[in-house]
VOGU-3710 file (C-alpha; in Angstrom, 3 decimals, decimal comma):
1> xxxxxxxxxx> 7,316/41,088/-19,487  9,884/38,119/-18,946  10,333/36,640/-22,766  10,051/33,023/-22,747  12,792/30,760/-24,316  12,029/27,695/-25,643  15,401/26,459/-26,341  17,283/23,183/-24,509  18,484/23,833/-20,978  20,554/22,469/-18,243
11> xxxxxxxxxx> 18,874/23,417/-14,761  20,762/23,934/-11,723  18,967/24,583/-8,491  21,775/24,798/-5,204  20,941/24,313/-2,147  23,730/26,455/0,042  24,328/25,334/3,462  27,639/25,854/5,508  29,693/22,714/4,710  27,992/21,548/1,557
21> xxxxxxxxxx> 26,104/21,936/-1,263  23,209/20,335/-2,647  22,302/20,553/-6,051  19,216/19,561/-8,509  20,535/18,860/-12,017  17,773/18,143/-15,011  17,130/19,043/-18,579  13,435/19,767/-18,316  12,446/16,500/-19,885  12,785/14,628/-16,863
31> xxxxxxxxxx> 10,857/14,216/-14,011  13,076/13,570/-11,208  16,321/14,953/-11,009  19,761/14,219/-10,685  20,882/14,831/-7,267  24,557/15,532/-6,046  26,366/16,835/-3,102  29,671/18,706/-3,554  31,747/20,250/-0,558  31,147/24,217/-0,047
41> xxxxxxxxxx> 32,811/26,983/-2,072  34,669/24,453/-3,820  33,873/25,571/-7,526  36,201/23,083/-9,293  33,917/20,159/-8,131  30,323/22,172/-8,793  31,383/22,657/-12,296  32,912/19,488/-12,844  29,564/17,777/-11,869  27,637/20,174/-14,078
51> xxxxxxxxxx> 29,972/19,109/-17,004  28,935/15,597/-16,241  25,492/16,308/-15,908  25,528/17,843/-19,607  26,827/14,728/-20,833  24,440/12,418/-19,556  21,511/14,322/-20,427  23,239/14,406/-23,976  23,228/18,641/-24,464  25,273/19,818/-26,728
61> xxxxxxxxxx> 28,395/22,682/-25,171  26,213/25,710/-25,954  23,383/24,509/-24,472  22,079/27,595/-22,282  22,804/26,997/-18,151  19,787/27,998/-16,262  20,342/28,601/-12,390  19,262/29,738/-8,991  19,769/29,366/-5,022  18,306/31,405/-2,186
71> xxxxxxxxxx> 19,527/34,893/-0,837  21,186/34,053/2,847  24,736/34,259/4,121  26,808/33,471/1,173  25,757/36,496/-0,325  26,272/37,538/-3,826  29,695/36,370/-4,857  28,580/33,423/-6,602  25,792/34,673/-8,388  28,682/36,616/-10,261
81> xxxxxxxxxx> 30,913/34,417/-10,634  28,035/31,988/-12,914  27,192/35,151/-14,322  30,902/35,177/-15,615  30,618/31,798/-16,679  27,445/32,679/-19,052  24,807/30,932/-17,009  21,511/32,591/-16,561  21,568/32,809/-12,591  18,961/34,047/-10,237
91> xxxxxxxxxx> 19,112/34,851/-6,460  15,903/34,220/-4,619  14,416/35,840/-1,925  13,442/32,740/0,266  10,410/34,574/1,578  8,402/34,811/-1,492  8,524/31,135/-2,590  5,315/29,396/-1,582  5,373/26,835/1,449  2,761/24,092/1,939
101> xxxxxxxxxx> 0,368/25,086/5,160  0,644/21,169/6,395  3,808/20,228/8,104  5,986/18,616/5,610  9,476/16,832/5,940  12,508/19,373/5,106  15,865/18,436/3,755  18,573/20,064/1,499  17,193/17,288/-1,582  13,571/18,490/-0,916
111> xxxxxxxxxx> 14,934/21,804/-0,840  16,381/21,969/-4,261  13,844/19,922/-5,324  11,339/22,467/-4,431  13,550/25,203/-6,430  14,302/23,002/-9,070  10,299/22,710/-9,421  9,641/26,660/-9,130  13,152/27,652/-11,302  11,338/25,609/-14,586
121> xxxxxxxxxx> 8,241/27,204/-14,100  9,949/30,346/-13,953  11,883/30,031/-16,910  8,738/29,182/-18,866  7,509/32,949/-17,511  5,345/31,630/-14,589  5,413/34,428/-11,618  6,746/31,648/-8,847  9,281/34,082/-6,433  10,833/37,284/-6,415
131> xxxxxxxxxx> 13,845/37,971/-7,463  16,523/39,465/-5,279  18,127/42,571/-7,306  21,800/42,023/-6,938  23,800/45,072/-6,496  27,178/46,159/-8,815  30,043/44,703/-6,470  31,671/47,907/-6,273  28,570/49,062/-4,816  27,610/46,500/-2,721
141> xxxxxxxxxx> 31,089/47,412/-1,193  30,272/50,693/-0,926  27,632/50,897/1,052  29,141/48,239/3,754  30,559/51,611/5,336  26,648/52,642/6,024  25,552/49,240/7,556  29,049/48,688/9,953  28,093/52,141/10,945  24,804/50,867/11,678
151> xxxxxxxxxx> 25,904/48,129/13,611  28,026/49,996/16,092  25,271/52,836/16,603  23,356/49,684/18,319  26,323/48,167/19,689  26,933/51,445/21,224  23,014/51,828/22,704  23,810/47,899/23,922  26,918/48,866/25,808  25,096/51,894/27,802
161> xxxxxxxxxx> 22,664/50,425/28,573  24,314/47,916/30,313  26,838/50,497/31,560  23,623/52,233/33,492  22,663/48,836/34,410  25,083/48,202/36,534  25,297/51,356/38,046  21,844/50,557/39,447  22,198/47,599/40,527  25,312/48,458/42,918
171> xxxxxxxxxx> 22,578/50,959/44,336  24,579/54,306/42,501  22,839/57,117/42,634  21,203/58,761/39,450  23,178/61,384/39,219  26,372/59,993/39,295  25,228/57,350/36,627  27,397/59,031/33,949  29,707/57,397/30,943  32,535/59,287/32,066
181> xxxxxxxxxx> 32,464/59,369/35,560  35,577/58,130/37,426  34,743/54,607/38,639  37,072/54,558/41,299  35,135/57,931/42,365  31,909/56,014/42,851  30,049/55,099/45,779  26,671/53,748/46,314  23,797/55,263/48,198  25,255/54,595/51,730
191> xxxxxxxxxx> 28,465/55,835/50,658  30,618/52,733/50,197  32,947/52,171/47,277  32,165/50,084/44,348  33,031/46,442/44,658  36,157/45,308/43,053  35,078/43,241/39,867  31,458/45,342/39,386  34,489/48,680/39,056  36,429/45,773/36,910
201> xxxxxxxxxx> 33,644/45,629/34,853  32,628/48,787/34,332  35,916/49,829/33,013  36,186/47,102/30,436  32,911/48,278/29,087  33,944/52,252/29,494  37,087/51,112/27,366  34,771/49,054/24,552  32,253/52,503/24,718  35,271/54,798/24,079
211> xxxxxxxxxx> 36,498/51,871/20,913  33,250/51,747/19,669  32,658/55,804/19,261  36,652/56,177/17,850  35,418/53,364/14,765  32,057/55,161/14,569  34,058/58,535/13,655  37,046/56,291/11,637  33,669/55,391/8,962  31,852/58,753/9,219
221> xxxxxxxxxx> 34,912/60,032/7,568  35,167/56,858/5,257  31,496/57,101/4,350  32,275/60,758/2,971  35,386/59,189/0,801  33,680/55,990/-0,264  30,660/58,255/-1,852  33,259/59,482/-4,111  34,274/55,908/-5,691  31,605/54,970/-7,870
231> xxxxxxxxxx> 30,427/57,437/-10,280  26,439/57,057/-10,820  26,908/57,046/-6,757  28,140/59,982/-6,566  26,391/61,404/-8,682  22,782/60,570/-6,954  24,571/61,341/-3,927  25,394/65,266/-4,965  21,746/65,449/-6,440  20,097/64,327/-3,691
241> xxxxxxxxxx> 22,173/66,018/-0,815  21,436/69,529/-2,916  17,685/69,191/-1,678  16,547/70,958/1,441  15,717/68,554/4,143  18,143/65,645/2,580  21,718/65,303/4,821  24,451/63,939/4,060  23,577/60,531/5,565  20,230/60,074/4,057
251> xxxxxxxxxx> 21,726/60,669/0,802  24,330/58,113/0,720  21,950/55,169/2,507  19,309/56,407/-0,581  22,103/56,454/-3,272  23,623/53,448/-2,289  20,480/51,260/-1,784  18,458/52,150/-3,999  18,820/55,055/-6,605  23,090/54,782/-7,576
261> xxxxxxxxxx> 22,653/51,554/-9,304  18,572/50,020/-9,437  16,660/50,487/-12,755  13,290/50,348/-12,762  10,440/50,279/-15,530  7,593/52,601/-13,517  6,270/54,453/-10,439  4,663/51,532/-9,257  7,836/49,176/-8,960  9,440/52,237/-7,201
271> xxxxxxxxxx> 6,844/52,603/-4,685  6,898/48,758/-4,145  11,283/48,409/-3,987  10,826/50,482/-0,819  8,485/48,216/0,737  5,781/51,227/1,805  2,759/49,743/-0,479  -0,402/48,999/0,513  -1,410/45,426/1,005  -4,619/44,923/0,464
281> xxxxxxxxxx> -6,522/41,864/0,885  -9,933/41,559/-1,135  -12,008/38,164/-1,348  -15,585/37,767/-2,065  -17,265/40,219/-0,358  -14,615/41,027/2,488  -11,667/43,567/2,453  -9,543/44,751/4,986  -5,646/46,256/3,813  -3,179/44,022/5,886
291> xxxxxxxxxx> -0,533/47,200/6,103  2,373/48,219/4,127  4,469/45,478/2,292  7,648/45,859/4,072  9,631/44,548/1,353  12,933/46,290/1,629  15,146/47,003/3,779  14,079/48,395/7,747  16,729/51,119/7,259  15,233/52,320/4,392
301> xxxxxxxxxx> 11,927/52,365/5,324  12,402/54,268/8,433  14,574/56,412/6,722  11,768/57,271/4,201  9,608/58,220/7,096  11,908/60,244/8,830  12,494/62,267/5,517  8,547/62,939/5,393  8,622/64,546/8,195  11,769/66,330/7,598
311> xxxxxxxxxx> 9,953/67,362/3,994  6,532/68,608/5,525  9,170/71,196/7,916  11,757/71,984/5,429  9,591/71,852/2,141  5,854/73,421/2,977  5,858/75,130/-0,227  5,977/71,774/-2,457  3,042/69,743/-4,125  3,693/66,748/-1,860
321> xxxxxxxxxx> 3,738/69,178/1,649  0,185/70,458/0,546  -1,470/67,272/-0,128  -0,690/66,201/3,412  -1,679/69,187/5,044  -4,778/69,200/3,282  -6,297/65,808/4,291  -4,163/65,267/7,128  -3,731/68,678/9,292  -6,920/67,974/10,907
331> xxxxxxxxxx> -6,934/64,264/11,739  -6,282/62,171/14,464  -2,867/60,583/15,841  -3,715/57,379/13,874  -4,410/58,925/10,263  -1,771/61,321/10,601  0,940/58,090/10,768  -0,835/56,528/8,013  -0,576/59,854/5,877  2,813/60,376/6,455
341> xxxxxxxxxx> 3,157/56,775/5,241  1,546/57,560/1,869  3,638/60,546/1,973  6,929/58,614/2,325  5,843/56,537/-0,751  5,201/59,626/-2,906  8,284/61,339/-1,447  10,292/57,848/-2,774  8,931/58,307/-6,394  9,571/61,944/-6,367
351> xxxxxxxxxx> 13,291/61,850/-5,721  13,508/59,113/-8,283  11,967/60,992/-11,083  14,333/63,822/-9,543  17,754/61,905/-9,790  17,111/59,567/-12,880  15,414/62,450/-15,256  16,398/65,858/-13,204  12,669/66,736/-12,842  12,343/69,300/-10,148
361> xxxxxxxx> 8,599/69,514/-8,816  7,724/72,925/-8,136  7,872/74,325/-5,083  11,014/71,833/-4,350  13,879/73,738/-2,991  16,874/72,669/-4,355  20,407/74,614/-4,115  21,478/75,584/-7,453
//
């Protein structure tokens, strides 16, 4: 439970766009505000016009700094940097604060405004937002090698498809529609050659294929380096990757967003991080569940799902395996994915008891 302090406070809500930055200034006594603007990234002014801020409201140096601005594109770096600084910062996730169902005007002062409202209320322990957990930097950095990876797998499905697009469209014939066919080989299904700038083309994107799959390899093998560079990371990492039916790759993407650096207080905030719990919705006398939360990451979740059914084939013997064989073997197409849902969620708790206390389930294979 959040403990409530009563003591003075300077509030900052920011408002981060591209160029500038808005921000909401008050000492909780006030009802409106002070509003300034102050050029992006440039910290000198921010803190300058915080200074001033202090002044006017008449706090004294000490008085605590109490802070917030939505998760987007800027990413983390300045949450740490206040965090050096001593103020009590928190990153929002943009999606959980509550928007009016009327259409309202929108502008950077209503913005902060609005956060300036909801970051009061929050400091007085009101549930108003959820707060984005903010990865160590070194691990944040980490797993960037995962996520560029990532990225080129679907920049690589992008670039073949288009590849076999234009094969088809010049009329080539299936079976010559291959990556590393010889264009100036090709001919159509009458026999004539390619024309000149569709074999122009088709080079340029054999060449950005052939990039693509050399980087792809370059940050397999840095993936299997970086693993090594943070210690609780590793660490996970060598646990988890010791279990049948865990590779290499679903260890890293599980010790690097999730297990090598969040803490959590129960079973229940680990089956919700993963964003595989029920959402049910219950009023009056109606109830229908609305699906799965999907509060985490895609990757992650698909990941989990993958590993279920990796578990139930490489794992038959263990608790989890038996449950879903017992109300699921029988069932139908649709209650088969929804088991292996619930499965994923118990499989997430399960390795977390497994690499934060070393509690092997029985019937859990794990290389000794």
């Amino acid at each position: 439970m959040q403990t409530i302090d009563t003591k003075p406070a300077l509030y900052i809500a920011l408002d981060l766009g591209s160029t500038k930055w808005t921000l909401a200034l008050s000492d909780g006594r006030r009802r409106r505000p002070r509003q300034r603007t102050v050029p992006a990234h440039d910290l000198p002014t921010l803190f300058a016009e915080v200074e001033r801020a202090r002044k006017q409201f008449e706090l004294e140096a000490e008085t605590r700094i109490v802070s917030c601005f939505e998760a987007g594109r800027d990413g983390f770096w300045l949450h740490r940097v206040l965090l050096e600084r001593g103020w009590q910062n928190v990153v929002i996730d943009p999606g959980s604060i509550a928007r009016p169902r009327k259409k309202q005007a929108k502008s950077d002062r209503l913005d902060a405004h609005k956060l300036m409202d909801c970051l009061q209320r929050h400091d007085r322990g009101e549930s108003v937002w959820s707060v984005v957990r903010v990865p160590p930097a070194e691990v944040e950095d980490v797993r960037r090698v995962e996520r560029e990876r990532e990225r080129l797998k679907r920049e690589r499905g992008a670039l073949r498809s288009r590849f076999f697009s234009v094969l088809a469209v010049i009329g080539v014939p299936k079976e010559s529609r291959v990556l590393a066919v010889d264009i100036d080989s090709l001919r159509d299904a009458t026999g004539r050659a390619v024309p000149p700038h569709a074999r122009a083309e088709l080079r340029r994107l054999q060449a950005r294929l052939a990039l693509v799959e050399e980087q792809r390899r370059e940050l397999e093998h840095e993936r299997d380096e970086a693993v090594r560079e943070v210690p609780r990371v590793r660490k996970v990492y060598e646990m988890l990757v010791a279990v049948r039916g865990i590779g290499a790759l679903s260890a890293f993407v599980l010790a690097t967003e999730s297990f090598g650096w969040r803490e959590f207080d129960n079973t229940r905030q680990v089956g919700a991080s993963v964003g595989l719990a029920p959402t049910p919705h219950l009023s009056d006398r109606t109830g229908f569940e609305r699906g799965i939360s999907k509060a985490s990451r895609p990757q992650l979740r698909s990941l989990m799902v993958q590993l279920a059914w990796l578990w139930l084939r490489y794992q038959p013997d263990s608790p989890l395996s038996r449950w879903f064989v017992e109300r699921f073997a029988g069932a139908g197409g649709r209650a088969k994915r929804i088991g292996i849902v619930a499965l994923a969620r118990k499989l997430y708790v399960t390795l977390w008891k497994y690499v934060t206390w070393g509690l092997v389930p029985d019937g859990m294979q794990v290389a000794a």
